[in-house]
N, C-alpha and C positions, 0 to 999 in steps of 0.2 A: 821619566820618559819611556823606558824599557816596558813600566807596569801598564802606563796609558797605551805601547805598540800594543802588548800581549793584549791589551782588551778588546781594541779594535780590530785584533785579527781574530780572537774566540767570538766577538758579534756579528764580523763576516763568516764563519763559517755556521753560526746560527743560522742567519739568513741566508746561506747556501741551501742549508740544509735544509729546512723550512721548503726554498722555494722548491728544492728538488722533491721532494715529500708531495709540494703544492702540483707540480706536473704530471708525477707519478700516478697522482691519485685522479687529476680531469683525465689523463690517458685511460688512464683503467677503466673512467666512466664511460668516456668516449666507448672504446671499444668494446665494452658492455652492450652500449648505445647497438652499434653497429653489427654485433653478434645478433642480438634480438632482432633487429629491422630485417637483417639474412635470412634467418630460421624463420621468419613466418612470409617474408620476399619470395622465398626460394619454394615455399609447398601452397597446395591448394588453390593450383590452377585450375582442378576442373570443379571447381565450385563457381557459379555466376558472383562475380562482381564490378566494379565500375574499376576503369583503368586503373591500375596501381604505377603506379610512378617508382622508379627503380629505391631511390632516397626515401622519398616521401611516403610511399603508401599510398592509401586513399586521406592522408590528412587535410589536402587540399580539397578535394572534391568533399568527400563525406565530411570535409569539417565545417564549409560552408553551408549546410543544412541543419549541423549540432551544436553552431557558435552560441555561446549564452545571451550574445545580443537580442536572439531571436525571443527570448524569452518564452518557450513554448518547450514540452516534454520533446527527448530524442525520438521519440516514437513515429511525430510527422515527419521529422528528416527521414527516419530508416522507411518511412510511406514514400516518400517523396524517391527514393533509389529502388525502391522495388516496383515502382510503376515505369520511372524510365528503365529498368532492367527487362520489362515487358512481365511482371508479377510474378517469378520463380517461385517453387516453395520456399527455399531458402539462399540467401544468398551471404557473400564474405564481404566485412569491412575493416580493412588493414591499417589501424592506428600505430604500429613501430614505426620508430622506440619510442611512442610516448604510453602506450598499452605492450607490452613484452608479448602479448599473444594476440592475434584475432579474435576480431567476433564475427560467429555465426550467427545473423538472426533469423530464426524461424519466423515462416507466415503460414504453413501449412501442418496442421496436427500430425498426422503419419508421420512427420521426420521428430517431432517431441517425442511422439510415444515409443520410439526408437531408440531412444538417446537416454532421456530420465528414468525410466524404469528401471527398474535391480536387474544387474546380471551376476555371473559368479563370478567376475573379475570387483564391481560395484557393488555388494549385499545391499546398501543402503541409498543405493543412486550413486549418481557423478558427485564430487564435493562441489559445493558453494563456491562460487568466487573471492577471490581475498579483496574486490571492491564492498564488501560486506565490513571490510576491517576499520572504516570510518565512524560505523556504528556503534562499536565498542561503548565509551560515553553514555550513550543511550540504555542501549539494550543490555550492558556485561558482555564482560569475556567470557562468563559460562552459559552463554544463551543459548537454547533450544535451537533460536534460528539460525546459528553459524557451528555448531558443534557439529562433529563430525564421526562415521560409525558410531562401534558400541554404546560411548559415552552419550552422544545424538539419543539414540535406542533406548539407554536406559532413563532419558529424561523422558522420550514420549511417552516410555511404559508410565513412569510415576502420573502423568500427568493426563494421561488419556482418558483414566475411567471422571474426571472433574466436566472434563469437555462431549461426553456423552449424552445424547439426545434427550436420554431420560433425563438426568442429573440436570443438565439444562435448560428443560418446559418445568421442572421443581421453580426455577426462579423466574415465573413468569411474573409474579405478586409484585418483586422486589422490582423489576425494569419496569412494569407497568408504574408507579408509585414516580420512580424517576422519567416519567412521559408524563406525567399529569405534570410536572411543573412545566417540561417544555412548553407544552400545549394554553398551560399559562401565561407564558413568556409570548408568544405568538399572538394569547386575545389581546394581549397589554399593548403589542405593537399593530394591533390590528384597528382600536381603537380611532389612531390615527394615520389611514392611507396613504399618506403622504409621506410617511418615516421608512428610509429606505434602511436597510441593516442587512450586515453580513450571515446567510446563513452559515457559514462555515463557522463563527464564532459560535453561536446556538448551538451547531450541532455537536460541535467538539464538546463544548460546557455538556452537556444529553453523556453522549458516550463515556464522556470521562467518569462521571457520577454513576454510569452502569458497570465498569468496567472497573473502579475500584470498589464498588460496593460487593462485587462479585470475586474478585480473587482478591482480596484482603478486608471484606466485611469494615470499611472503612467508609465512611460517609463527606467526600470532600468539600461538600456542598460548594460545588462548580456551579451550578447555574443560579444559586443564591447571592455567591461572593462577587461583590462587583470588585475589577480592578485594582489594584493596590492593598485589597487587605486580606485574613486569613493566610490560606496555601497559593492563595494571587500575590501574597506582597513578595517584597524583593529576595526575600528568604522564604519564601513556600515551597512548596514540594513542586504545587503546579508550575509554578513562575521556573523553576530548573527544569524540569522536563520539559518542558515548550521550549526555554532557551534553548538548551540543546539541542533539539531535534532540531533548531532553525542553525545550529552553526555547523550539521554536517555538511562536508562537503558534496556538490550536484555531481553525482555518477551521470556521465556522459553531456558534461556540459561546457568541453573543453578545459584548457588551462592556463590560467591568466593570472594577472595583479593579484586578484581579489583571493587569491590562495595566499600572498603574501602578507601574515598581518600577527605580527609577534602578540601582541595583545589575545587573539583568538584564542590559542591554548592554554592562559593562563583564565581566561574566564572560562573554557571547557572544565579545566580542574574546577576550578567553584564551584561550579554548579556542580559538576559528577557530585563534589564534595555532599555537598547538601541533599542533593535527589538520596544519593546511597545512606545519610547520616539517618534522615528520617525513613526513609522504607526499612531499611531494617532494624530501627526500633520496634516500627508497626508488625513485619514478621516476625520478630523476636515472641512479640506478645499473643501472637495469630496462633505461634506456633505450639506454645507453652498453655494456650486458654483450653478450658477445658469446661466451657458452658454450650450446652447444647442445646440452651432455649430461643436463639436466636431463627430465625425464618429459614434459615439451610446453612450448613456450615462452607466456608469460606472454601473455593479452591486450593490455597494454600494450604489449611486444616485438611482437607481431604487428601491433598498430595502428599504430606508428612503424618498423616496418621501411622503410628507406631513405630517413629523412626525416631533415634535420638536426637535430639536438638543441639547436635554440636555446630561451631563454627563454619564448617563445610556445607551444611546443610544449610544455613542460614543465608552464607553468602551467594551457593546456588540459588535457592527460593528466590532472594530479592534479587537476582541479575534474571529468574523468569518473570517475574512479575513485570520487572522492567519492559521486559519482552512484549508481554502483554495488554501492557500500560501503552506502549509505544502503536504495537499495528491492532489493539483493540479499539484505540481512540480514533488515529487518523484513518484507517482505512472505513469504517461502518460511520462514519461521519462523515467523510468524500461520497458515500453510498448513499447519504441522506440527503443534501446537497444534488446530486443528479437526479434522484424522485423527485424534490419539489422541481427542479428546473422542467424535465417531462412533462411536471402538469402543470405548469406553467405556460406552454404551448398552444393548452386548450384555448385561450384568447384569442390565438391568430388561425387557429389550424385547425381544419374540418376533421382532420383526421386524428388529432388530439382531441378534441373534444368529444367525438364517439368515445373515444375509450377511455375518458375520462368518466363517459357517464355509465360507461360498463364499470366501468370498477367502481362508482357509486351505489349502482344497483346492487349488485355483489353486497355491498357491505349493509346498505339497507334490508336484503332479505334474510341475512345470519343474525343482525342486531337490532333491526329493527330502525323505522324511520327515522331518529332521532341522531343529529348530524355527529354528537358528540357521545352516544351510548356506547361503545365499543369495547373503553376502558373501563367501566362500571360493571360491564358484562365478564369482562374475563377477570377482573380483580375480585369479583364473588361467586368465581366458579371455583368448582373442586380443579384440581390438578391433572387430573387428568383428564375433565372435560374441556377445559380451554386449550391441551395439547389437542384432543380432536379436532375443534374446530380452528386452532391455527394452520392446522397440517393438511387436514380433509377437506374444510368447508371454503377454503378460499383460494381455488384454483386461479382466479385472474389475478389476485392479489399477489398470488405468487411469481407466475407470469410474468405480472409488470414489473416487478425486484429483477428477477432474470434477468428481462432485457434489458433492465440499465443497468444492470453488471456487464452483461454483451457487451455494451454500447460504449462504456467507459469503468471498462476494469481501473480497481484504483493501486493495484500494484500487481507485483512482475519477480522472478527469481534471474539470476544470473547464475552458471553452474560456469566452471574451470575445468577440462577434462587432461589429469595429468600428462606432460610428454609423452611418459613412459609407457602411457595404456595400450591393450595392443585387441581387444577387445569390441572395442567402438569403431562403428563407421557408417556414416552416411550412403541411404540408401537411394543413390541418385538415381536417376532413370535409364544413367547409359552406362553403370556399375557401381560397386560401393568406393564410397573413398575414408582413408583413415581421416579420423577429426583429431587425433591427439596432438594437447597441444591448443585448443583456440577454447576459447571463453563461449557459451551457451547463451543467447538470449532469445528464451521461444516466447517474440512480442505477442502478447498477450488483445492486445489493441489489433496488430493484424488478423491476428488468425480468425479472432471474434466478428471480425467488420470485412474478413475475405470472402469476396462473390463465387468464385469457384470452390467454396467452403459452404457458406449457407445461401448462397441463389443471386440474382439478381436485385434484389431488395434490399439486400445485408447491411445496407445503408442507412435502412431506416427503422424508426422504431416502430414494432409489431410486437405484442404481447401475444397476437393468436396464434402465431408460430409455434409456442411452446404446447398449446391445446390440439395440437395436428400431428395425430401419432405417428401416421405414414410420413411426412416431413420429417420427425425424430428419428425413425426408422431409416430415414434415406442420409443422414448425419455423419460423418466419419467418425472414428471411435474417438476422442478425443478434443471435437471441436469448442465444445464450452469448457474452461477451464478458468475460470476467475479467478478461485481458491486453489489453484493449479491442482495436479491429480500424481499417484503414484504415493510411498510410504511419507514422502516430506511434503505432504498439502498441508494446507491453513489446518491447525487444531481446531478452533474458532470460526469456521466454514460457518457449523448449525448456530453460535451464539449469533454470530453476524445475520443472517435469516431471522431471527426470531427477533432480533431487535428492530432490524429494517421491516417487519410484516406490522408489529406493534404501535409503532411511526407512522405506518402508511396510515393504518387501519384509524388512529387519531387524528391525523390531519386531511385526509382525501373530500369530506364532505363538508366539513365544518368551517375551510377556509379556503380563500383564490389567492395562487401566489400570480406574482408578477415581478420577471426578470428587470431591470434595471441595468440598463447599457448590455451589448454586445448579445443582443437579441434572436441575430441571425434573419430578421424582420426587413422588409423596405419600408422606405418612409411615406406616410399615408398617399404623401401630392408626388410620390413617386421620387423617384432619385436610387441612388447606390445601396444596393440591400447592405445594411449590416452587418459587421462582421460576428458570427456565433460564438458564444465561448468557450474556450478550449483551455486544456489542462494544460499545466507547467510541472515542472520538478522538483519536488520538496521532500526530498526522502522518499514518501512514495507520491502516486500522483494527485494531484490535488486541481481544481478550477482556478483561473488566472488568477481572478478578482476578487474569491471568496465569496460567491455567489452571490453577488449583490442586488437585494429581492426588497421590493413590497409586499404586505398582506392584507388584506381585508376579511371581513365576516361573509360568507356564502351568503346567497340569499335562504338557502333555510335555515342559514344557520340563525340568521336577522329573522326569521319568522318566527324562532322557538325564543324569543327574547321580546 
């Protein structure tokens, strides 16, 4: 009986102990909670934002605009509080304690080029936000896109002369090559009008295939491999990095259930497993080849030339590649996707159809009348003539790429400006104010589509904007920024250009697309215009539906057949 007290009383003092531990630690959280909701409650009042509730914040208000029910990117909510705030340049939204810092989101250039650019406090910009930290999986922990000073510096050094203008129109042979199958894929579905299909699937298959053939001279054949088999099956390369990217979780999409799911992490592991098992076989072997007959050596070859192929090296390479793998695919494929949708317009709209047939004309007087000459032309030029004419001879073509980056940037940077900075501050109009301390988002979506930015119009799409030097000239220094600007822009700015000019220049005359629900269209016999389509949040931004399109044969293009 003694032995059975003594045990009852060491299990109650377990479970004392326990629960005390158990209090100790929700207090601690609690008042973690409540320290952070103070420190960001208590400063940046003279910044415009919508009521902040003493508890709350603006979780209330700003979160019924950012609820994930809406299914739609944060972007139209943070539109939706900058028009009832009467348009600020920038304005604050107070998420503590479920975000430990504010965000500032910018809608006006002048306050970004204020902020991101190097100072001597920042050599390299403000850091990155640690909502980047989800990406890991994806991209590595030694990626380009989240490293920070020197180590940052010395990736872009390695990596910079790959991503170079020249080194880049070298591989116009090898992307044109992977556009003739798109352009394939296209007549196949063109054949039957009636077959609605996702361009987002197309175009992802396109990018992926340019994008590993270019920085790992690796041929996935994505737009060959139908579903389930090769690098598609359940163990492919492609099949893990597509999982993945689909289990990050949605930055600014509140937080709910659907964050609670034990299963998820353990399939993140999997797949990392596999993505990381075969890429760095592939760079293993990228890194060590030493054949130089191949059409241009590999960005990875170029990055590590003459550098030992140890273990460090290796695991860098493949967490950039990943990098690259990740915002080379999904962004210049979201970029592909809003072109066809653009001319897709011409069917209903007077004003899309002029400039549809402008950029027609264009292409017919560089390549000649033939709807589908374009790729034949620059695949049997010398290398440096098909840079001429991509760069020099096709100003509208450029143009209309532009504007649908204006229109619908397909990604966005988050910056964190430490507490402690003392360097930083907003330069508001009735004095500066210090920012240290709150999270950076210069929406990229406002400031591109802000009327006090580029005019009354800003609305709409105009490619002849770009061709109106005094209009450029009357521009604020930083208003286009797609690839955003300063030492930390897109590497892959010019790849992305030259692959979306390529695309265009293939498909513009040879086919009619036609959007497929959410048109933005009224109905013939009249009734409720249609709802347009709009981006959602997918890591970066992406169209709701996956641009869900028909195609058919142009009529010249039915003439030359």
């Amino acid at each position: 009986m003694e032995r059975l007290a003594g045990l009852n009383l060491s299990l109650y003092q377990v479970r004392n102990t326990l629960l005390i531990v158990l209090v100790l630690y929700i207090s601690l959280r609690i008042s973690r909670w409540i320290y952070k909701a103070h420190r960001v409650r208590t400063r940046f009042h003279d910044i415009p934002s919508l009521p902040r509730h003493p508890i709350w914040g603006n979780l209330v208000n700003a979160g019924e605009r950012l609820k994930p029910s809406l299914k739609r990117h944060p972007d139209y909510g943070f539109e939706e509080i900058w028009q009832e705030l009467g348009e600020p340049g920038c304005f604050l939204v107070d998420l503590a304690p479920v975000e430990d810092r504010g965000f500032l989101i910018i809608a006006e250039p002048q306050y970004v080029e204020a902020i991101v650019n190097p100072t001597e406090e920042f050599k390299y910009s403000i850091p990155k936000s640690s909502n980047y930290h989800p990406l890991k999986p994806v991209i590595g922990a030694e990626s380009i896109i989240t490293k920070e000073g020197p180590a940052w510096k010395a990736l872009r050094k390695r990596f910079n002369p790959s991503f170079q203008p020249r080194h880049i129109h070298s591989l116009t042979g090898s992307i044109v090559s992977r556009v003739e199958i798109f352009v394939r894929r296209l007549k196949y579905l063109a054949e039957s009008d009636s077959t609605s299909f996702k361009m987002a699937d197309y175009a992802q298959d396109l990018t992926t295939d340019i994008i590993t053939q270019l920085t790992i001279a690796e041929d996935l054949n994505a737009q060959s491999t139908p579903e389930g088999y090769g690098e598609k099956s359940f163990m492919g390369l492609l099949t893990a990095s597509r999982r993945l990217s689909g289990m990050v979780y949605d930055v600014g999409q509140g937080v709910g259930l659907h964050m609670i799911d034990p299963i998820r992490p353990l399939k993140s592991i999997f797949y990392e497993s596999i993505f990381n098992h075969k890429l760095t076989a592939i760079v293993k072997a990228r890194i060590s080849s030493t054949d130089a007959t191949s059409e241009s050596k590999s960005i990875t070859q170029l990055a590590t030339s003459g550098l030992p192929p140890n273990k460090a090296l290796i695991r860098s390479c493949v967490d950039q590649i990943k990098s690259f793998l990740f915002a080379g695919q999904d962004t210049t494929a979201t970029l592909i996707q809003w072109i066809c949708y653009e001319m897709s317009k011409a069917s209903h709209s007077s004003q899309h159809a002029a400039i549809l047939a402008r950029l027609r004309h264009e292409h017919d007087a560089v390549f000649g009348s033939h709807p589908f000459s374009a790729l034949p032309t620059l695949s049997t030029s010398a290398a440096a003539e098909s840079e001429a004419i991509l760069t020099s001879k096709l100003p509208y073509t450029t143009a209309f790429i532009k504007e649908t980056l204006r229109l619908h940037p397909p990604a966005a940077t988050v910056r964190a400006v430490p507490w402690e900075a003392t360097s930083l501050s907003l330069p508001l109009p009735s004095h500066p104010v210090s920012i240290a301390g709150l999270q950076i988002y210069p929406s990229i979506y406002l400031i591109q589509r802000n009327p006090n930015v580029w005019g009354p119009d800003a609305h709409l799409f105009n490619p002849d904007r770009w061709l109106d030097n005094a209009y450029l000239a009357g521009l604020p220094v930083g208003a286009y920024r797609p690839f955003e600007r300063g030492p930390r822009n897109c590497i892959g700015q010019e790849l992305a250009m030259l692959e979306s000019r390529i695309v265009l220049l293939s498909i513009a005359r040879g086919f009619v697309f036609e959007k497929v629900g959410l048109t933005g269209q009224e109905p013939v016999g009249g009734g409720e215009k249609e709802r347009e389509v709009w981006s959602n949040h997918a890591v970066t931004s992406v169209p709701v539906d996956g641009m869900v399109m028909r195609v058919k044969m142009s009529e010249e293009a039915k003439s030359q057949f």
